[in-house]
MIVEX-559213 format. One line per 8 residues: number of its first residue (from 1); their letters; for each residue z, y, x of N, C-alpha, C. Coordinates in steps of 0.001 Angstrom, whole numbers, plus 524288, in hexadecimal, padded with zeros to 5 digits. Atoms other than C-alpha are relative to their C-alpha. Layout:
// MIVEX-559213
NUM	a	Z Y X Z Y X Z Y X | ...
// end
This chain:
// MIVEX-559213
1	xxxxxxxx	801C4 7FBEB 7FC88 1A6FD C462C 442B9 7FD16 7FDB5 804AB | 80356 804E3 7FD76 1A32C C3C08 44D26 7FB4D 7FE9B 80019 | 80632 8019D 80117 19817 C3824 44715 7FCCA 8010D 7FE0F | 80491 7FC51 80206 1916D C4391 44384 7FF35 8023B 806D2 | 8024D 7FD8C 7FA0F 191EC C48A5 45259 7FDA7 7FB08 80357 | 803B2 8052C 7FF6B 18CFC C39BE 454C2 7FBD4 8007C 7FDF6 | 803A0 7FF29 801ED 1836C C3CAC 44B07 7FB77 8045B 802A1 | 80237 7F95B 7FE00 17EF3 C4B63 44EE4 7FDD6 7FE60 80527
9	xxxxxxxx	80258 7FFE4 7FB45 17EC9 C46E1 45D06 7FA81 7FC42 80224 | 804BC 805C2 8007A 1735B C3ACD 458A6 7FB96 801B2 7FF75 | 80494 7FE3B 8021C 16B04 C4421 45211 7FE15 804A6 80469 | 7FF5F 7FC42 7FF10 16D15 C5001 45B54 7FCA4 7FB81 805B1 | 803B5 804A7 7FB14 166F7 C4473 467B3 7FB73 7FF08 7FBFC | 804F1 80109 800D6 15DE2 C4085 45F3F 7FA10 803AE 7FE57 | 8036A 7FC1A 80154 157D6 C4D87 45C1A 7FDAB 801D6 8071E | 8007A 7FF09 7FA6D 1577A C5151 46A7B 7FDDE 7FCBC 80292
17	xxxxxxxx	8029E 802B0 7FD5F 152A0 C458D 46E56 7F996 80093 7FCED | 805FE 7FDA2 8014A 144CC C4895 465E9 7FEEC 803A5 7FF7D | 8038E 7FA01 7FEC4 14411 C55EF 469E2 800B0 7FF7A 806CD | 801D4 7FF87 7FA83 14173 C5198 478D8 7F9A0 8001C 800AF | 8049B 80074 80072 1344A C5349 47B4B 7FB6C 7FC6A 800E8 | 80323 804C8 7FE35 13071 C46AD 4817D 800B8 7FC24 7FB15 | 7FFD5 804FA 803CF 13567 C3E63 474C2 7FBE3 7FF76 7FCEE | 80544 80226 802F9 12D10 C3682 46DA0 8024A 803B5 7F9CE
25	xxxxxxxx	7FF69 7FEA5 804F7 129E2 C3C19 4612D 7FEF1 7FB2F 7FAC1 | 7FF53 80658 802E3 12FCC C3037 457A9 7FE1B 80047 7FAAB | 8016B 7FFA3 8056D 12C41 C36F7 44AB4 7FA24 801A0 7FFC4 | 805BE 7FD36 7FEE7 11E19 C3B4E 44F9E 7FC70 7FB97 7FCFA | 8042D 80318 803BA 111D1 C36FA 446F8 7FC89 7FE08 8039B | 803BC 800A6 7FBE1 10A0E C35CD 4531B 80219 7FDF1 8044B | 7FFBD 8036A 7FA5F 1090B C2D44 45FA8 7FD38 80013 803FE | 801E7 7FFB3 7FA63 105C6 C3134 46C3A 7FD2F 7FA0B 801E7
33	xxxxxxxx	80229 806C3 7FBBA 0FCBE C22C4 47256 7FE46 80196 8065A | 801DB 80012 7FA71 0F574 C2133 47E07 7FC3F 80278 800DC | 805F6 7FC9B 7FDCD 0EC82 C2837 486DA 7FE32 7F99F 8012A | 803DA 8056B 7FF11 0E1CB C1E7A 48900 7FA2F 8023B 8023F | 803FC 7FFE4 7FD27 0D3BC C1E93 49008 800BB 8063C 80288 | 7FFFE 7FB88 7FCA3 0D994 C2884 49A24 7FB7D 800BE 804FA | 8048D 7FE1F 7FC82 0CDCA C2E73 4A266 8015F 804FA 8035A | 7FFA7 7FDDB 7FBF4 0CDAB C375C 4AC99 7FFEB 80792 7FDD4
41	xxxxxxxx	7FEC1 7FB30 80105 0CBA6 C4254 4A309 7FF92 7FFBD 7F7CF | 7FD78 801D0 80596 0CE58 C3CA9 49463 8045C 7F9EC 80008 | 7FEA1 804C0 8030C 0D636 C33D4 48CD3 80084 7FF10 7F9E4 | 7FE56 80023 80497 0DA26 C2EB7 47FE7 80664 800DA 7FD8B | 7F94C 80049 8019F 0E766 C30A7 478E9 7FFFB 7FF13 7FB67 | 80034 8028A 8060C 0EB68 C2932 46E89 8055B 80222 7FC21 | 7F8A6 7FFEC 801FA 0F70B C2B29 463B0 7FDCC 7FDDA 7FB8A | 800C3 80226 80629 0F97A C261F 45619 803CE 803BF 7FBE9
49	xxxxxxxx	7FD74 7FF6E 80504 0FCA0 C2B02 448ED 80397 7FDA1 7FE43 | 7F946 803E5 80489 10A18 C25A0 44289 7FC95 8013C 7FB40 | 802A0 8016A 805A6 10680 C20DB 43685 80290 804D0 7FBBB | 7FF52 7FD6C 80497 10ED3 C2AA7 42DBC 7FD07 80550 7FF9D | 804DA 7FB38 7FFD7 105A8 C36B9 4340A 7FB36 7FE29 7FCE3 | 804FC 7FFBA 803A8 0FB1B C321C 42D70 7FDDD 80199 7F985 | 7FE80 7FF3D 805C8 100CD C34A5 41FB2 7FF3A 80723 80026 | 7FFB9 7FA95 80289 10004 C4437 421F5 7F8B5 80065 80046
57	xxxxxxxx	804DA 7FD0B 800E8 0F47B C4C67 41C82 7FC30 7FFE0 80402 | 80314 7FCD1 7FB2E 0EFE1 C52F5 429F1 80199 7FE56 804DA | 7FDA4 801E4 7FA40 0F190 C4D2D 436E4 7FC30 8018C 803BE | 8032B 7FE4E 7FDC6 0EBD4 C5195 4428D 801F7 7FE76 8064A | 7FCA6 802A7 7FBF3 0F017 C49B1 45007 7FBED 7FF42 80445 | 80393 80064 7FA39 0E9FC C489E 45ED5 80501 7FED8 804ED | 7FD6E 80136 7FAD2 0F0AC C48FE 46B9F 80035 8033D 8033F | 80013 7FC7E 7FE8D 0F52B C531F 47357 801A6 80117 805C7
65	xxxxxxxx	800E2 80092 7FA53 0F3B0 C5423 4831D 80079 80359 8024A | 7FE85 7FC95 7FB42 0F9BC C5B55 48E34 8005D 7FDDC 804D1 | 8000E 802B1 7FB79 0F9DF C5AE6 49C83 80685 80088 80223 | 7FBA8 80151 7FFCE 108B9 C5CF7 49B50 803D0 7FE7C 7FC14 | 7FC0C 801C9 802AC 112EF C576A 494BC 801C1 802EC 7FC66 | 7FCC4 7FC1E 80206 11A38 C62E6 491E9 7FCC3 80363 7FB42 | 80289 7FDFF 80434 10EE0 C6703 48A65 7FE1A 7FEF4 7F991 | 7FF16 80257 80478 10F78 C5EBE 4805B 804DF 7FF5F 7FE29
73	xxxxxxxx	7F8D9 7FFD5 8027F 11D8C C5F6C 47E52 80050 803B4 7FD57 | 8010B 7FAA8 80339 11992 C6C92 47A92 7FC48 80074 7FCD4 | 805C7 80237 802AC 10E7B C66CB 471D5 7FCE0 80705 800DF | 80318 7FD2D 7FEDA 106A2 C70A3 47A2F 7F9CF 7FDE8 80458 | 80560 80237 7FF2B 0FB77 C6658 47D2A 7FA6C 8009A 7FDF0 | 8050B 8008C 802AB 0EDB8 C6552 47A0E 801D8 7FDBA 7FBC7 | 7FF4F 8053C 803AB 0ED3B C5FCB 46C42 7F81A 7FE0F 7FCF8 | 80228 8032F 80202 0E253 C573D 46972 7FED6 7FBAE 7FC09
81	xxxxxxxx	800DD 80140 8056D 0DE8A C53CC 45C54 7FCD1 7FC1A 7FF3F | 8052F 8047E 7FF1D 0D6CF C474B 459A2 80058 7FE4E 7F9A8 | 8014F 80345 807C9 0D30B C3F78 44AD3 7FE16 7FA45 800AF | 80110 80659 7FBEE 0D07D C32FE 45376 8048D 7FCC9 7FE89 | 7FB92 80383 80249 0D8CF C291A 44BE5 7FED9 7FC4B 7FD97 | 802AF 80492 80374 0D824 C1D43 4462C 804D5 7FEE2 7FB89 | 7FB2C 80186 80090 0E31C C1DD7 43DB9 80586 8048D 80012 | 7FCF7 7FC5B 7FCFE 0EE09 C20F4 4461E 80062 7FF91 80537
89	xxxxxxxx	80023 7FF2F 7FAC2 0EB81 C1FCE 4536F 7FBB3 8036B 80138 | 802A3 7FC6B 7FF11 0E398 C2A7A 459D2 7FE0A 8013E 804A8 | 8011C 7FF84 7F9D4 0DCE9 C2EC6 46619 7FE3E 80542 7FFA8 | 80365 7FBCA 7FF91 0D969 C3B25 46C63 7FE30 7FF0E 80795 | 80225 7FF05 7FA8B 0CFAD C3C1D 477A2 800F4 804BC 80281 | 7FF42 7FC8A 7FE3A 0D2D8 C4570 48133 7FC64 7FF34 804EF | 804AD 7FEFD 7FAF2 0C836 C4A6F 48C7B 800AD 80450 80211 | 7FC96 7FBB1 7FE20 0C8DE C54EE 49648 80482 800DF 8035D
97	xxxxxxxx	7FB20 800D4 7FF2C 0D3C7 C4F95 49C74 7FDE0 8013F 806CF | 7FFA3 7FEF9 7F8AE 0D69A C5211 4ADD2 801CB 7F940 8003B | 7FC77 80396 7FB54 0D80E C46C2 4B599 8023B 7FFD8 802A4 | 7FA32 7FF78 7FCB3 0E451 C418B 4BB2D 8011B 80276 80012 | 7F980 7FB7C 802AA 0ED53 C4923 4B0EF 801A7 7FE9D 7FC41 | 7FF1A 80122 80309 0F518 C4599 4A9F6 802D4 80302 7F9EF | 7FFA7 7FDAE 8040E 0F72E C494D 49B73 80293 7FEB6 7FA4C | 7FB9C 7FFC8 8055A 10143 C49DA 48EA2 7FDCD 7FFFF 7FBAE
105	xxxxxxxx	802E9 7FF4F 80643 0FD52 C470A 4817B 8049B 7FDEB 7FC72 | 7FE8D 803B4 803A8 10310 C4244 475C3 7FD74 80334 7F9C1 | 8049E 80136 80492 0FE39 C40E1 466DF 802C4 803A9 7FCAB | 7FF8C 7FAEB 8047A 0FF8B C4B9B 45C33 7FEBF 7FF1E 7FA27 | 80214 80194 80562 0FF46 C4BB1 44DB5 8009E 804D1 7FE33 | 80063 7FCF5 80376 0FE05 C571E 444AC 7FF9B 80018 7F8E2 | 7FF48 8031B 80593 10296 C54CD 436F6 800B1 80516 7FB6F | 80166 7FD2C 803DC 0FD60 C5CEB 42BEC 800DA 80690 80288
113	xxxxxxxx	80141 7FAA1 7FC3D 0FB0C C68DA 43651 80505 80165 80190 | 7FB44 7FE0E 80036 1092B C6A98 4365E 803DF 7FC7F 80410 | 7FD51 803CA 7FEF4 110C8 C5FF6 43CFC 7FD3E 7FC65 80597 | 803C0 8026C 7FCBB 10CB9 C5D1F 44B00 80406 7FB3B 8037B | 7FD8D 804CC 7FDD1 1124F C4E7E 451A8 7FD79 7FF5F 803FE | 80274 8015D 7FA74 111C6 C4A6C 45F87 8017A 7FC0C 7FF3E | 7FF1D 80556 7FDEE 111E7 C3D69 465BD 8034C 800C3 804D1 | 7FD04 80183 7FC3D 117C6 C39FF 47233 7FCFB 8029F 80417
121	xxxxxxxx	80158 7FF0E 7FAE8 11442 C3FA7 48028 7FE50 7FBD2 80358 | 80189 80644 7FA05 10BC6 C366B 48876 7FBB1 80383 8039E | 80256 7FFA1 7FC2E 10350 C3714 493E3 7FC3D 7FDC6 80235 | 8049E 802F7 7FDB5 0F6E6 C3366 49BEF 7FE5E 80333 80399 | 8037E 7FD0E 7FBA6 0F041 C3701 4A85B 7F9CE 7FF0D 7FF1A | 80537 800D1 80034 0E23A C384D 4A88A 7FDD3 7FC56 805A4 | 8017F 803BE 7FD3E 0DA9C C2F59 4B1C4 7FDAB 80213 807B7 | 800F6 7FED3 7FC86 0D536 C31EA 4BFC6 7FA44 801E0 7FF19
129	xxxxxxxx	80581 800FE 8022C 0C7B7 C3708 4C0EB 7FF11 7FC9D 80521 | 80180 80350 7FCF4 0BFF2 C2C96 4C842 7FC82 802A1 80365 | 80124 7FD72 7FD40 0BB13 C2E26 4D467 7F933 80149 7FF1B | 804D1 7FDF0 8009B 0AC38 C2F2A 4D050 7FE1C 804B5 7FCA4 | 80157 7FA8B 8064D 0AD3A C3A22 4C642 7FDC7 80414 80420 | 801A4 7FC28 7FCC0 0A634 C4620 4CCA4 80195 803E4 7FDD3 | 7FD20 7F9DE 8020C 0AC66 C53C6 4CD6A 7FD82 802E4 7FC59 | 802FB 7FD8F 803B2 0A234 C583A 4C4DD 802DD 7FE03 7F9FE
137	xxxxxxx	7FCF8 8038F 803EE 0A831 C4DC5 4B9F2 805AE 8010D 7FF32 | 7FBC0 7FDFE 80106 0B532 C5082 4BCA8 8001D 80594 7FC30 | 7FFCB 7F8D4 80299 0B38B C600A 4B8E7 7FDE1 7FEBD 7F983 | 8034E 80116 80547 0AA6A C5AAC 4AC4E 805FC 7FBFB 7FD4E | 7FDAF 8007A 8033F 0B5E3 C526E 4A7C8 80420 80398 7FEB3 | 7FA2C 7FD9F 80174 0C0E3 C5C72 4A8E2 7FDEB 8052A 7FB9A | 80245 7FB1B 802B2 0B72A C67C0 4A0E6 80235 7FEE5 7FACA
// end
């Protein structure tokens, strides 16, 4: 009897611990990477394919960006779709962006239209604009 309420109480933590919303997702086909060449009103965001996603039919994967957190917890972000891959690593450009704000993304997969996988929750601020940009420029990058 012992060591079924030893048991029960192993599985009953470990279920609860991957329905918090910040945990990594350990069985996910997809991998959230890095933002990279952050600008003042783009950047890049990278993720990768796990090798066993590549075995289905229909896949369809990008990266999906909010200016809060909470909004992607609620996968109620932008989702951005890209075919930019070599493989399995991937990029999507993103433009349009405000300076000095910062913004939530992580990487998405869609598996045979049916079956949608997140990555992990990360982060990046966008860059300063420099002091020579003219207010005219500013307004032209945020359009």
């Amino acid at each position: 009897m012992k060591r079924i309420y030893v048991f029960t109480t192993c599985v009953m933590a470990l279920l609860f611990a991957g329905c918090e919303p910040d945990a990594p997702t350990i069985l996910s086909k997809v991998e959230t990477g890095e933002a990279s060449k952050i600008t003042p009103w783009s950047v890049e965001l990278h993720g990768v394919l796990k090798r066993d996603s590549l075995l289905y039919e229909s896949i369809k994967y990008g990266m999906m960006l909010a200016e809060t957190k909470e909004e992607l917890i609620a996968r109620e972000g932008e989702m951005r779709e890209t075919y930019a891959s070599n493989g399995k690593d991937f990029c999507v450009n993103i433009e349009r962006l405000l300076p000095e704000t910062k913004y939530y993304y992580c990487a998405w997969l869609l598996l045979n239209n049916i079956q949608y996988e997140f990555g992990e929750i990360k982060d990046f601020e966008t860059e300063a604009l420099p002091e020579d940009v003219q207010a005219e420029d500013r307004y032209l990058h945020q359009q």
